[in-house]
Legacy VTK file of the C-alpha trace (Angstrom):
# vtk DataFile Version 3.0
C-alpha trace
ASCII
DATASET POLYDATA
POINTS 89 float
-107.845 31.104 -142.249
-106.168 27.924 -140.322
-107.519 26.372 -137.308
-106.996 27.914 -133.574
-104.517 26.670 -131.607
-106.296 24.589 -128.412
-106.055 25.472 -124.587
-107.166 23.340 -122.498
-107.909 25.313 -118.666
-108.179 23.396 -115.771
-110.041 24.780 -112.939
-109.077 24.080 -109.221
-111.827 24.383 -107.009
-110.347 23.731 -103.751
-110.264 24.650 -100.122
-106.276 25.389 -99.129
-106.007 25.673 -95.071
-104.039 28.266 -93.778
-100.588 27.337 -92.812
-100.414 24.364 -94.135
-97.998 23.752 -96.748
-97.368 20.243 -96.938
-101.149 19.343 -97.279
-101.203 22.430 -99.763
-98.545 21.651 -101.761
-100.323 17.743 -102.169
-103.416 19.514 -103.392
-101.462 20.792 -106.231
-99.809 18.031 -107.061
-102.997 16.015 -106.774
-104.832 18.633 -109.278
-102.061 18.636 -111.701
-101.807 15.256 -111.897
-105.974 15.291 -112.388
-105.292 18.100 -115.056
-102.571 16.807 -117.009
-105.220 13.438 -117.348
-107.506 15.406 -118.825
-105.232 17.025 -121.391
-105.372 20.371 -119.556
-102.263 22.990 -120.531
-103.149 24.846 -117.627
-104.568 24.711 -113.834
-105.789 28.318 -111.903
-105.685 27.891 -108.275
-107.045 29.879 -105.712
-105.020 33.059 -104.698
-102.297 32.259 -101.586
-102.759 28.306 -102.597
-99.535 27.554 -100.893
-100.154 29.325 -97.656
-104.000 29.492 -97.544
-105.879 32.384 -97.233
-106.167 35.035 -95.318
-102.500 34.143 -94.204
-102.607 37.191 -91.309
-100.306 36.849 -88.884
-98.686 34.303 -89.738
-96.644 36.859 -92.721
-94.680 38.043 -89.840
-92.735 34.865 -88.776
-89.743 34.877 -90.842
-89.468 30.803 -90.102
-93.411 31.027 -91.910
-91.700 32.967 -94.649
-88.784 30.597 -95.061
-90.601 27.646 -95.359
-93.569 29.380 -97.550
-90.191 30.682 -100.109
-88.823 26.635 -100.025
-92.186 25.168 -100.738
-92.886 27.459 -103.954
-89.168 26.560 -105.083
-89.302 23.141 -104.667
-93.077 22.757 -106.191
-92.087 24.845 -109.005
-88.906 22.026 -109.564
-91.347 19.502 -109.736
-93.509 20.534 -111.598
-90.746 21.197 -114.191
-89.588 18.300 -113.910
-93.179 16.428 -114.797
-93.608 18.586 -117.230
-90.442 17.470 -118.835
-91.471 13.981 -117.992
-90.842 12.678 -114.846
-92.448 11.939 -111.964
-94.988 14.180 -109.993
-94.803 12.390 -106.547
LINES 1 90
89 0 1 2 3 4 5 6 7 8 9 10 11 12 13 14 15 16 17 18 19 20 21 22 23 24 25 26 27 28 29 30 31 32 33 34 35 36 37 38 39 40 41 42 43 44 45 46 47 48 49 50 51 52 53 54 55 56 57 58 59 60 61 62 63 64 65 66 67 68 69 70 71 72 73 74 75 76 77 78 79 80 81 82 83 84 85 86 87 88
């Protein structure tokens, strides 16, 4: 019988705060930079990292809901893109 394959799980223990997607959206990038030194294949977040939790009210401003949709699309681009070997910034 051959050898496993390796995964390598990275664990994000952090605090997102609600509504804030810029400083949210850093966290990430700042753990998957610290992950990616490590060797990790993969980083778990906390649920509603982008948005912080419990998001409430805020759900019902479509200008919230915008912005939440744009940050998610534009993390998931660059994180693509590092993965592919560019920058993370």
């Amino acid at each position: 019988m051959g050898a496993m394959p390796t995964l390598r799980l990275a664990l994000a223990q952090v605090n997102p705060t609600v509504g804030d997607l810029a400083g949210n959206t850093r966290i990430v990038r700042e753990q998957a930079r610290a992950a990616a030194a490590v060797d990790a294949h993969l980083v778990a977040f906390p649920e509603m990292m982008l948005t912080g939790y419990p998001v409430e009210d805020l759900v019902f401003r479509s200008s919230f809901v915008t912005a939440s949709r744009a940050a998610v699309r534009q993390l998931a681009a660059d994180l693509a893109e590092a993965i592919a070997g560019g920058p993370l910034d």
